[in-house]
C-alpha positions as CSV (number, residue, x, y, z in Angstrom):
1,X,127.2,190.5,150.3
2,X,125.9,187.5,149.0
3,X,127.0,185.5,145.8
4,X,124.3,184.6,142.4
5,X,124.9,181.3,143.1
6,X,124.0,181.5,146.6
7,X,120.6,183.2,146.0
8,X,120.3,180.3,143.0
9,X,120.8,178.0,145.9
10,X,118.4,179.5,148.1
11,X,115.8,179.6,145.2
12,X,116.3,176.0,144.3
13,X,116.3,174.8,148.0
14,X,112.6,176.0,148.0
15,X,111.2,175.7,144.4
16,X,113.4,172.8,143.3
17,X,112.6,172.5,140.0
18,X,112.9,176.4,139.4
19,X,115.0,177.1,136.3
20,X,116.9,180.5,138.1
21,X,118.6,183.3,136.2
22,X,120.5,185.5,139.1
23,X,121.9,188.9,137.3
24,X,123.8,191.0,140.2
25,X,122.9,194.6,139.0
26,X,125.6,196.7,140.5
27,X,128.0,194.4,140.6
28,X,128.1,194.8,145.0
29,X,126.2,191.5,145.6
30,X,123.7,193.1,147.1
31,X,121.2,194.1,144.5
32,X,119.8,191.4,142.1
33,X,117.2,190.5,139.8
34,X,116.2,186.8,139.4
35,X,114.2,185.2,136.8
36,X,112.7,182.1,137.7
37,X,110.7,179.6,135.8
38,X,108.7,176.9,138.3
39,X,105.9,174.5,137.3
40,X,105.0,175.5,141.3
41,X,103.8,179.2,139.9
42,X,100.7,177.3,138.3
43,X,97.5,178.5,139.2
44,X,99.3,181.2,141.4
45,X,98.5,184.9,140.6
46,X,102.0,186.7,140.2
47,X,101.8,188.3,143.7
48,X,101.6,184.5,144.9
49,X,104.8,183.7,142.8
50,X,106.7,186.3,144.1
51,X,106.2,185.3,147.5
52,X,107.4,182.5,146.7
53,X,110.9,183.8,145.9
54,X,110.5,186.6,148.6
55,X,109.9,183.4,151.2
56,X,112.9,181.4,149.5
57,X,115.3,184.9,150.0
58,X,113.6,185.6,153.3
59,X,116.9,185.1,155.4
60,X,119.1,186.8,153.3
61,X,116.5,190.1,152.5
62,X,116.1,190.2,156.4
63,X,119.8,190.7,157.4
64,X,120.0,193.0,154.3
65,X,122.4,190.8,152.4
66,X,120.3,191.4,149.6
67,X,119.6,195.4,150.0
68,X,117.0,195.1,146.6
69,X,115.3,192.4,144.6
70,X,113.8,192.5,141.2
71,X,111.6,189.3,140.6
72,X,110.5,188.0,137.0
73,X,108.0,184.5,137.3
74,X,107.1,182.5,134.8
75,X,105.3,179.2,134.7
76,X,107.3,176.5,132.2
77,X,104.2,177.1,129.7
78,X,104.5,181.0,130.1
79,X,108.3,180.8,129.9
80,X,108.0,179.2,126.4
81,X,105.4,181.6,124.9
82,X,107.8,184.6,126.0
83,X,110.5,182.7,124.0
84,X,108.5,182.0,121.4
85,X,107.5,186.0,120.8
């Protein structure tokens, strides 16, 4: 089991200026989804970004702290256009 703010943590400690959301799906700590917002994403395709936060989580996906992982990317610029629509 692993807290929201530690997978923030882990996020941040590899894409420090990510903006992170951490929502803990069934409440067990051990399934999440994670929005994150990175000027880093930039001229990534999405498969890139998501490594990204895969390679950030890497430790705690390999011990099978985190059992699942739903991953939402968005560039700064693409964050504000979805907040915009």
């Amino acid at each position: 089991m692993i807290s929201p703010q530690q997978v923030e943590e882990m996020i941040k400690a590899e894409l420090p200026d990510a903006v992170v959301q951490v929502q803990d799906l069934t409440g067990g700590g051990d399934h999440y989804q994670v929005t994150v917002v990175s000027s880093q994403f930039a001229d990534k395709r999405l498969v890139q970004q998501h490594q990204l936060v895969y390679g950030a989580l890497r430790q705690a996906m390999s011990t099978e702290a985190i059992h699942a992982l739903a991953v939402k990317t968005y560039t700064p610029e693409a964050w504000q256009a979805t907040a915009a629509s």
